[in-house]
C-alpha positions as CSV (number, residue, x, y, z in Angstrom):
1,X,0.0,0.0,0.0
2,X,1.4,3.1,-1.0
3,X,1.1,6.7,1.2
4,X,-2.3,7.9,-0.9
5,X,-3.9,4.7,0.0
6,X,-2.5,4.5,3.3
7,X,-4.4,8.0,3.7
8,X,-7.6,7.0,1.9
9,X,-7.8,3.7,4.1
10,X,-7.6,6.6,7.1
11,X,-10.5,8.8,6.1
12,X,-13.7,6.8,7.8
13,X,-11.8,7.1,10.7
14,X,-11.3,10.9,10.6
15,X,-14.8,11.0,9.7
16,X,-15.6,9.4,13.6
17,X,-13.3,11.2,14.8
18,X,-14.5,14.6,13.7
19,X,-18.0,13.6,14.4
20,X,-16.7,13.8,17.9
21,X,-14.6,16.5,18.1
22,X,-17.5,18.6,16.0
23,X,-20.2,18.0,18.8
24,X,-18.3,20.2,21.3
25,X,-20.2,23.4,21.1
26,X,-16.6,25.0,22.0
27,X,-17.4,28.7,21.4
28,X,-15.2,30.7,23.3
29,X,-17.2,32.7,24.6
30,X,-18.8,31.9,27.9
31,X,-22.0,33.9,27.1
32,X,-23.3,31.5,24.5
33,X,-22.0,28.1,25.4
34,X,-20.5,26.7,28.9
35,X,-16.7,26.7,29.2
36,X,-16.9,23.6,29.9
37,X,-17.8,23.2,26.0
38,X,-14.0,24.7,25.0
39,X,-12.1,22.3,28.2
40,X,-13.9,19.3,26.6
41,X,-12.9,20.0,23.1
42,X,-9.0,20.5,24.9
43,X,-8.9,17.3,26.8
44,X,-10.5,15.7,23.5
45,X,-7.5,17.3,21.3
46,X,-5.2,16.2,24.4
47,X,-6.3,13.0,24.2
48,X,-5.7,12.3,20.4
49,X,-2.3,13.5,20.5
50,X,-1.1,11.4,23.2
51,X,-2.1,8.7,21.5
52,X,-0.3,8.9,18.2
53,X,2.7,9.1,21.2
54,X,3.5,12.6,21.5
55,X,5.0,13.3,24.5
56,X,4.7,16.8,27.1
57,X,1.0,17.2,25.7
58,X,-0.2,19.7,27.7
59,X,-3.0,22.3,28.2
60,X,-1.7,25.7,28.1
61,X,-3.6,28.3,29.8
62,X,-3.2,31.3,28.2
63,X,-3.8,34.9,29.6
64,X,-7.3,35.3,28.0
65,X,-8.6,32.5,30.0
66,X,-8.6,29.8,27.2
67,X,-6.2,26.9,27.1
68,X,-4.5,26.0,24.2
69,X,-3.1,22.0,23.5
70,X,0.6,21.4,23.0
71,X,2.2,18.2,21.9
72,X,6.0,17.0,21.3
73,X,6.4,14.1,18.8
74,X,10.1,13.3,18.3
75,X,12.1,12.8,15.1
76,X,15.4,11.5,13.9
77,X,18.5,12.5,14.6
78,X,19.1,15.9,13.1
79,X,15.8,16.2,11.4
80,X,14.2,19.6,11.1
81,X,11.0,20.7,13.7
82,X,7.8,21.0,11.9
83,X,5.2,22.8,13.8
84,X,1.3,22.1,12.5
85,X,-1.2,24.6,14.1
86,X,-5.2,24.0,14.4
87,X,-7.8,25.9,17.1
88,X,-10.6,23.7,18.4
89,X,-12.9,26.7,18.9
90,X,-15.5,28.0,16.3
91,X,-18.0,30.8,15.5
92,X,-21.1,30.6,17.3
93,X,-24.0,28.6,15.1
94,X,-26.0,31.9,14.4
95,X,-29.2,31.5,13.2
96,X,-29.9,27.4,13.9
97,X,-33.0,27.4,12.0
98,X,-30.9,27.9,8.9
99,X,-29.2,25.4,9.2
100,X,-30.5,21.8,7.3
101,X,-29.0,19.5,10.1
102,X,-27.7,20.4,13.8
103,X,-25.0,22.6,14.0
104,X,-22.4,20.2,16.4
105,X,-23.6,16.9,14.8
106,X,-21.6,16.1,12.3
107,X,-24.1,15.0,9.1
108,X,-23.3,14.1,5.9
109,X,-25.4,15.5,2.9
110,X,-24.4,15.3,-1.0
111,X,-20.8,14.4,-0.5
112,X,-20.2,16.6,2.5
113,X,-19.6,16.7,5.7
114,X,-21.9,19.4,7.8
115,X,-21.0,21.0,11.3
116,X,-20.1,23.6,12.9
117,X,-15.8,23.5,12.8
118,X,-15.6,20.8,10.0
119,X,-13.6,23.0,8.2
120,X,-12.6,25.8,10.3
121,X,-10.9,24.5,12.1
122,X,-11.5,21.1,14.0
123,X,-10.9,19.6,10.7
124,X,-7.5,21.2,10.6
125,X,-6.2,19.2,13.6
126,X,-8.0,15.9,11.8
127,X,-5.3,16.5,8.9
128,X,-2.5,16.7,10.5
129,X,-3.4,13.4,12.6
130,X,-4.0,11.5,9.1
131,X,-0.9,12.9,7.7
132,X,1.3,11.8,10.9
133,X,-0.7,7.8,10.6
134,X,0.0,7.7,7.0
135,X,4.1,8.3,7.6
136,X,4.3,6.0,10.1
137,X,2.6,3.5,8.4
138,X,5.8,4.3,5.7
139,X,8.6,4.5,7.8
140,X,7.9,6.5,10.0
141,X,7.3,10.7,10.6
142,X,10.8,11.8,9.4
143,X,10.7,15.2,11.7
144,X,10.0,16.1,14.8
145,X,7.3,17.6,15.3
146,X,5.4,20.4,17.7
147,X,1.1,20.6,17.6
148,X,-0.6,23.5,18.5
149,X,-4.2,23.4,18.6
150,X,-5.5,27.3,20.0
151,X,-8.7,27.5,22.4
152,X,-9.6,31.2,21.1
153,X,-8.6,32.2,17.5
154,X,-12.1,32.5,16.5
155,X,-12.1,35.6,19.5
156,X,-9.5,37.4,18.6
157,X,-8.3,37.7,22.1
158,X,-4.8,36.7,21.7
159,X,-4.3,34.1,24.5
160,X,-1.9,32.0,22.6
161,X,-0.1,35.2,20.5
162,X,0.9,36.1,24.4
163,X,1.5,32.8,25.9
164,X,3.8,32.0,22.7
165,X,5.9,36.1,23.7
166,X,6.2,34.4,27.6
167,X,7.5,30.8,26.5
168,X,9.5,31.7,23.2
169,X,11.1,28.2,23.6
170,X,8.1,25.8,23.5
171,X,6.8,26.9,20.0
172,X,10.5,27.3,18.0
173,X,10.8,25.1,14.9
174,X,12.0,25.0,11.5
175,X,8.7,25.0,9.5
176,X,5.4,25.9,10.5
177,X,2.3,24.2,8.7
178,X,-1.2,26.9,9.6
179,X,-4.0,24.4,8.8
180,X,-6.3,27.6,8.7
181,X,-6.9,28.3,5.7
182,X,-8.1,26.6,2.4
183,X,-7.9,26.3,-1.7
184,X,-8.7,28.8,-3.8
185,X,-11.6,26.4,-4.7
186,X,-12.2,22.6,-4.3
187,X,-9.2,20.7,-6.3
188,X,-7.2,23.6,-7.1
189,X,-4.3,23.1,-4.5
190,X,-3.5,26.4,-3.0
191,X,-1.5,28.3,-0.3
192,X,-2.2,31.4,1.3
193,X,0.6,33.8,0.9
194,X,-0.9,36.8,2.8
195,X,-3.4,37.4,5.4
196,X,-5.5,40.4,6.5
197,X,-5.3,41.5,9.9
198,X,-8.1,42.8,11.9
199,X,-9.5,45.2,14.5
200,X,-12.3,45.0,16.3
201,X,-14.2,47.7,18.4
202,X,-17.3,48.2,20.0
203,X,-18.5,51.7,19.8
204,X,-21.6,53.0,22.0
205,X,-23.4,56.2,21.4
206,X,-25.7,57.8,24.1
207,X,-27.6,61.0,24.0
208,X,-30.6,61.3,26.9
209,X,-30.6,60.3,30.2
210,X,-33.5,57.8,29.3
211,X,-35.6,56.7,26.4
212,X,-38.7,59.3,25.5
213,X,-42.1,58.6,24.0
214,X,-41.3,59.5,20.0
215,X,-44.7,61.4,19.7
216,X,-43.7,63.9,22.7
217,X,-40.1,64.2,22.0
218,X,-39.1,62.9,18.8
219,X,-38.3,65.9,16.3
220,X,-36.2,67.5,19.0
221,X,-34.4,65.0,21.2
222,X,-31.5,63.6,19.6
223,X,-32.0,59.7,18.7
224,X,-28.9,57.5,20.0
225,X,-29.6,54.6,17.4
226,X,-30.5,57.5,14.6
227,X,-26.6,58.9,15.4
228,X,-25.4,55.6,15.6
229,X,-26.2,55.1,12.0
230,X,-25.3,58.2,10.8
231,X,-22.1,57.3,12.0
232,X,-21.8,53.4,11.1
233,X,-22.3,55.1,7.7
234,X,-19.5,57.7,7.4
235,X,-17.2,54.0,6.8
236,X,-18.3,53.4,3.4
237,X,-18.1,55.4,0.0
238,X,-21.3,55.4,-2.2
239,X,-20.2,53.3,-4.0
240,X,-20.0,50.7,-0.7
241,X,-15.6,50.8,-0.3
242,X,-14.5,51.6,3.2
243,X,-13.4,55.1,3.8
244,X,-11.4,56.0,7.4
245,X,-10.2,58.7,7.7
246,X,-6.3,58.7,7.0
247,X,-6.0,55.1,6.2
248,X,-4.9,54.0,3.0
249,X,-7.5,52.3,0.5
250,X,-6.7,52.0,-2.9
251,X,-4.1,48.9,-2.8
252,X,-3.7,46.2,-5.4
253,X,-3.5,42.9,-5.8
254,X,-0.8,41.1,-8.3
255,X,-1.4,37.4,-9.0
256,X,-4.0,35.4,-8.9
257,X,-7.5,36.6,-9.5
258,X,-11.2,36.4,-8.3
259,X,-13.6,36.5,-11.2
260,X,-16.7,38.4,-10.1
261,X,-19.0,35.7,-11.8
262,X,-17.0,33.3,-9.2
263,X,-17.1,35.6,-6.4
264,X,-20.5,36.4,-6.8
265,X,-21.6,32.4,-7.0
266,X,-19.5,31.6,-4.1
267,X,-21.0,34.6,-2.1
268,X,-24.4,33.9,-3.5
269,X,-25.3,37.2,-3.8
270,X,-29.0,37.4,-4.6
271,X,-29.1,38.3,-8.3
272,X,-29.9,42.2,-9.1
273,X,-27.7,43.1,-6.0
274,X,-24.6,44.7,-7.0
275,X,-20.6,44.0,-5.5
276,X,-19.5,46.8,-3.3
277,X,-16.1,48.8,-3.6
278,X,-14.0,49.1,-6.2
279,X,-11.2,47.5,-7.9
280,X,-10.8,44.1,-8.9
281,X,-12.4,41.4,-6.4
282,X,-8.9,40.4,-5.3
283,X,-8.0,44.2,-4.5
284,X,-10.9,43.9,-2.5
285,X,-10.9,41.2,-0.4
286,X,-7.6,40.8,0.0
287,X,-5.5,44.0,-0.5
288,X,-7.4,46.6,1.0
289,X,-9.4,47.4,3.9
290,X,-12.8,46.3,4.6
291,X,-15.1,47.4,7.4
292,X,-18.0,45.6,9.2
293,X,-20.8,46.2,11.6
294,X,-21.1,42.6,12.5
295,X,-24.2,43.6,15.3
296,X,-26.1,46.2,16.9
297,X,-27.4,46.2,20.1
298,X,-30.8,48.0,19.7
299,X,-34.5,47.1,20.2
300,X,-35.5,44.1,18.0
301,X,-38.9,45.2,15.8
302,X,-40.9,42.8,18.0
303,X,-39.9,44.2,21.1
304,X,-40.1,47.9,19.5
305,X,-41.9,50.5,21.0
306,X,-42.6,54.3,19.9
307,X,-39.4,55.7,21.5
308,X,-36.9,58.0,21.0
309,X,-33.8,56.0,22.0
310,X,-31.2,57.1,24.3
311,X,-28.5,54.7,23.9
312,X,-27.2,52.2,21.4
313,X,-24.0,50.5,20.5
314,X,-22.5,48.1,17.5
315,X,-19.5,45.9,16.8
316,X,-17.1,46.9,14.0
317,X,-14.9,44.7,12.2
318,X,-12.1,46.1,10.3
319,X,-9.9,44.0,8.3
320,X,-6.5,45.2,7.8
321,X,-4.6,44.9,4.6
322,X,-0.6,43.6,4.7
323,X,1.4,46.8,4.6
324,X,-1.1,48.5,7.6
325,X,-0.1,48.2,10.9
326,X,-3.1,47.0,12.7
327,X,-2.2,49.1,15.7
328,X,-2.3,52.1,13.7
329,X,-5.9,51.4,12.1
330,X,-7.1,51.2,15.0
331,X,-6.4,54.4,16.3
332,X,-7.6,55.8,12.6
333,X,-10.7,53.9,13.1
334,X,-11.4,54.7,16.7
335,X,-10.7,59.0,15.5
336,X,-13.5,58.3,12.8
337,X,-16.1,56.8,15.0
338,X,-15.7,60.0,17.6
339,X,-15.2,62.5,14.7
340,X,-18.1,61.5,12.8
341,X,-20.8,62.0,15.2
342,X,-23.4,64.2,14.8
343,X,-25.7,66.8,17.2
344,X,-22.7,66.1,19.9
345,X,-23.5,62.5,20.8
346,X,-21.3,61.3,23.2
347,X,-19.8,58.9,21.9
348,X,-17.4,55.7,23.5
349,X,-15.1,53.5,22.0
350,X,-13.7,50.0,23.6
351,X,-11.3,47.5,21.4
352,X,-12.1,44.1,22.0
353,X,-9.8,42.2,19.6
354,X,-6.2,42.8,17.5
355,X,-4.3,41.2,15.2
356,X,-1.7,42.5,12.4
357,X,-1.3,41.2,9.1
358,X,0.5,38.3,7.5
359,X,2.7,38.1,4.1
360,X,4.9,34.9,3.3
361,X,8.4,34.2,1.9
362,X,7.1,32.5,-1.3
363,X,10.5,31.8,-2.2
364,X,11.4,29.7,0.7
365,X,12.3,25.6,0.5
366,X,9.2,25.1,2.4
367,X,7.6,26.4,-0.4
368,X,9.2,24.3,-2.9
369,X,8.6,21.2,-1.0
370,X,5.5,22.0,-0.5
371,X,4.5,22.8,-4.0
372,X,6.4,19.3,-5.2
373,X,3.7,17.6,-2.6
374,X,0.5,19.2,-4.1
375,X,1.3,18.5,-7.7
376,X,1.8,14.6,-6.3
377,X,-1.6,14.4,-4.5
378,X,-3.5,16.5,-6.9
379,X,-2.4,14.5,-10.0
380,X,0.2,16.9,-11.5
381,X,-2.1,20.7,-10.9
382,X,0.3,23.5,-9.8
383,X,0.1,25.0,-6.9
384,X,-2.1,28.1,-6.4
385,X,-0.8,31.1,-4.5
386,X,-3.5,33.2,-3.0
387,X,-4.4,35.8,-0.5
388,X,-6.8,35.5,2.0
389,X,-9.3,38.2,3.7
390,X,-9.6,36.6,7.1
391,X,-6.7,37.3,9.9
392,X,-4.8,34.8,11.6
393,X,-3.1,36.7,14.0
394,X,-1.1,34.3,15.6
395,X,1.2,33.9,12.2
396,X,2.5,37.3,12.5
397,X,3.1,37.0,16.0
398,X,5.4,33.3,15.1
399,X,7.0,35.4,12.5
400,X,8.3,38.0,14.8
401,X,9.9,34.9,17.5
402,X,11.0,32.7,14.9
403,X,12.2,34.7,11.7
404,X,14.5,32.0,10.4
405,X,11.5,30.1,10.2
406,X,9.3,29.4,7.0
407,X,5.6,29.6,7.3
408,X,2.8,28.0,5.1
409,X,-0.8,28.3,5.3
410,X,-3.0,25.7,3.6
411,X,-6.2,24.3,4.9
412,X,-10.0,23.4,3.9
413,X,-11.8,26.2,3.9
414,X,-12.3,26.5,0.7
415,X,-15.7,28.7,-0.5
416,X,-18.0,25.7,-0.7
417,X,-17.7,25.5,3.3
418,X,-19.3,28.7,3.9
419,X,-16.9,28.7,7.4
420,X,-18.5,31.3,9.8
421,X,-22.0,30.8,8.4
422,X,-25.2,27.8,8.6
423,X,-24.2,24.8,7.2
424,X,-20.6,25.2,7.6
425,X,-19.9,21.9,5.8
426,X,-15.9,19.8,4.5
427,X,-14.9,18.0,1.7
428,X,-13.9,14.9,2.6
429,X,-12.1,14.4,-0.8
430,X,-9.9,17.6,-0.4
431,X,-9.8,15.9,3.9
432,X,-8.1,12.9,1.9
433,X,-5.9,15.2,-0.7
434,X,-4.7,17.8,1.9
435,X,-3.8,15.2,4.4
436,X,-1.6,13.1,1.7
437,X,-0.3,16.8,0.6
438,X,1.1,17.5,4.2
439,X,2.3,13.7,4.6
440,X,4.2,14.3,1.5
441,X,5.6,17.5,2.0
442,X,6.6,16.6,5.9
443,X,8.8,13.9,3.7
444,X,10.5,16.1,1.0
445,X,10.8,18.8,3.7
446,X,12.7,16.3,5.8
447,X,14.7,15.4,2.4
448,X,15.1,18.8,1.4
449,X,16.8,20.4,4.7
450,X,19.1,16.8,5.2
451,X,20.6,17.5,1.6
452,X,21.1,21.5,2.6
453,X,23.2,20.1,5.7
454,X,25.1,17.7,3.6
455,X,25.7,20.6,1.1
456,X,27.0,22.9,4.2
C-alpha cells in the first residue's frame, strides 16, 4: 500500500473522529455556550495527541482564560522541527433554524460533511493526525514535530499570541504548517501567501438620560440609534468601499485573480444586487481594507416601542490589509467613529480584539517542498498562490519569534464550506488530498533540509 492509500484507508476514521470532536459546542465565549464546551474539546485534542505518542501534551492556559493543547512528537536525529497549528474553537452557530442539520452533529449531505468546525478549524487538527498515521505506516514521521491546537482564534483575544511572547522556547521550529486556511476552490491546490489583519471595536453612542415617547419628544431629542447610523455610515463610500479617515484604501493585488461571476456564485449574492467597492475582487478582499458592523445592540422590531432612544452601540470589524499596521488602524478607526458623530453625541469606544497582518516568503524551500507535494496528491495541478481576507493573528506573531522560520498556510476552507455561516460543511475528498499533501511535503521537507546540511 502506497502513502495515498494508506491516507484514503484513514478517512472513515477521521470521519468518527471529527463527528466527535465537532459535537463540542466549543465557542469561546462563555456567554453563549458553557466553558466547559472549549475544556472538553481540549482534553479531547489532548487526548488524540497522546495517543499517536506525542509526548509533554499539555494544556496551556493562556492569559485570556482559554487553554490551548501542546504536543512534542520526536524525530530522527538531526531532522528539522515542523510545527502544524489547528484551534478547536469556532464561530457561534447563528441562526440554527438555517441550518439543514444540527449545527455540532456532524451529518453528511451530497458528498459533505456538515457542522459547525468541520472545516474551520477542527478539521485542521484531523489532517495533521492523518498525515502523521500515513508516515508512520511508511517508515515512520521523518521530523520532529510540535502541535498546537489554540482555544480562542475565533475571538480574537490573543491568548496564545501572548503565551507564545512568555514561552519563546516551546513553539521554535523550523517549519510551521497553519491548517487555517483553504484552496482557492475545491481541487485547485492552493497556499495562502498573505493574510488580513483585523480590529475589532465596539462603539456606543448615548444621547438622553432615558428613552422618550417619540410622539412627545421625537423631532427635537436627539436619537442615540439615529446617530449611531449616521455614524456606522460615514465607513463606506457610495459606492459601498470603506473610507477612514487617514488610512490608505486603494491597494492592489498582483497574481491570482477572483472572477466576479466566481465571487459572486461563491458569495451567493441574490441576483440584481450589485458587489461593493472598487477594484478588482482580489484588491478587494484581499488588498485593502474592509469594514464591518457585525451587530447592533438596539430594540428588536418585536420588542419595539414608539421611542426615541437614548443609547445604542455596534460591533465593528475592520480587516487590515498587509502593509497596515493594525495598531495604527485602530487608532484611525477609533478617531473616525468620535469625529463623525453628529448633534454632539457622546460617543465611546472600547477595542475588544487585535491582530496585524501576515505576508509569506514564497521563495522559501518550504515552499518548494511544498509545491512538489500538491502536484503529487492532486495528480500533477500547480500549486495556487493566494491571499486570503480573514486574519490569523497568531502567524505574525510566530514570524516575529521565529524569523528563520518558513511559514505555510493551507487548509480546507475552501468557498464551498461557507466557514463562519449555517451549514458550515468539509470536503472529505480535499480531507483525503490535503492530508496526503502534508504527509508528503513533511517527507520532501525532511529530504530537502538533510541535503542542505550535507551541502554545508
Amino acid at each position: 500500500m502506497d502513502l495515498a492509500a494508506s491516507v484514503a484507508a484513514l478517512i472513515p476514521r477521521a470521519k468518527s473522529e471529527l463527528t466527535e470532536f465537532v459535537a463540542f459546542r466549543s465557542v469561546a465565549d462563555p456567554a453563549r455556550f458553557p466553558v466547559s464546551e472549549c475544556e472538553g474539546a481540549a482534553r479531547w485534542a489532548a487526548d488524540a495527541l497522546r495517543a499517536e505518542g506525542f509526548q509533554d501534551v499539555e494544556l496551556l492556559d493562556t492569559p485570556d482564560g482559554t487553554q490551548s493543547v501542546y504536543g512534542f512528537l520526536p524525530g530522527p536525529a538531526g531532522a528539522p522541527t515542523v510545527l502544524l497549528y489547528a484551534h478547536y474553537d469556532v464561530q457561534p452557530p447563528l441562526d440554527e433554524d438555517a441550518w439543514l442539520s444540527p449545527p455540532f452533529e456532524l451529518t453528511e449531505r451530497d458528498g459533505r460533511w456538515y457542522g459547525r468546525g468541520t472545516a474551520d478549524c477542527k478539521g485542521g487538527l484531523i489532517m495533521h493526525l492523518i498525515a502523521l498515521r500515513a508516515l508512520k505506516e511508511h517508515g515512520g514521521v521523518p521530523v520532529a514535530v510540535k502541535v498546537i491546537v489554540e482555544g480562542s482564534e475565533e475571538q480574537g483575544t490573543g491568548g496564545l499570541e501572548r503565551y507564545a511572547e512568555a514561552h519563546p522556547e516551546l513553539l521554535t521550529s523550523d517549519a510551521i504548517v497553519i491548517g487555517d486556511s483553504g484552496n482557492f476552490r475545491v481541487g485547485l491546490p492552493t497556499v495562502t501567501a498573505t493574510l488580513r489583519g483585523m480590529t475589532m471595536l465596539r462603539i456606543q453612542v448615548d444621547t438622553l438620560e432615558g428613552n422618550l415617547h417619540s410622539g412627545q419628544f421625537g423631532g427635537a431629542a436627539p436619537d442615540a440609534l439615529a446617530a449611531l447610523i449616521r455614524i456606522l455610515d460615514s465607513l463606506r463610500a457610495e459606492d459601498g468601499s470603506t473610507t477612514v479617515d487617514g488610512l490608505v484604501s486603494a491597494t492592489s493585488w498582483e497574481g491570482l485573480q477572483y472572477g466576479e461571476d466566481d465571487f459572486r456564485g461563491d458569495a451567493k449574492v441574490l441576483d440584481g444586487v450589485e458587489l461593493i467597492g472598487s477594484g478588482t475582487v482580489a484588491d478587494r478582499i484581499w488588498a485593502r481594507p474592509a469594514v464591518t458592523v457585525i451587530g447592533i445592540d438596539c430594540p428588536t422590531v418585536a420588542d419595539a416601542t414608539p421611542s426615541v432612544q437614548a443609547s445604542a452601540r455596534a460591533l465593528v470589524s475592520l480587516r487590515v490589509p498587509p502593509g497596515t499596521d493594525a495598531a495604527e488602524a485602530t487608532k484611525l478607526l477609533t478617531a473616525h467613529l468620535h469625529n463623525a458623530a453628529p448633534w454632539g453625541a457622546r460617543v465611546a469606544v472600547e477595542q475588544v480584539g487585535q491582530g496585524q497582518p501576515f505576508r509569506a516568503d514564497t521563495g522559501s524551500p518550504a515552499y518548494t517542498a511544498m509545491g512538489e507535494a500538491m502536484r503529487e496528491a492532486y495528480d500533477g495541478q500547480e500549486m495556487a498562490i493566494a491571499g486570503q481576507g480573514g486574519s490569523i493573528p497568531l502567524c505574525n506573531t510566530l514570524g516575529a519569534l521565529y524569523p528563520e522560520a518558513e511559514i505555510l498556510l493551507i487548509g480546507l476552507s475552501e468557498p464551498e464550506a461557507q466557514i463562519h455561516a449555517p451549514n458550515e460543511s468539509v470536503s472529505p475528498r480535499e480531507l483525503e488530498r490535503l492530508s496526503l499533501t502534508e504527509a508528503l511535503f513533511l517527507r520532501k521537507y525532511a529530504m530537502a533540509q538533510a541535503a542542505r546540511k550535507h551541502q554545508g
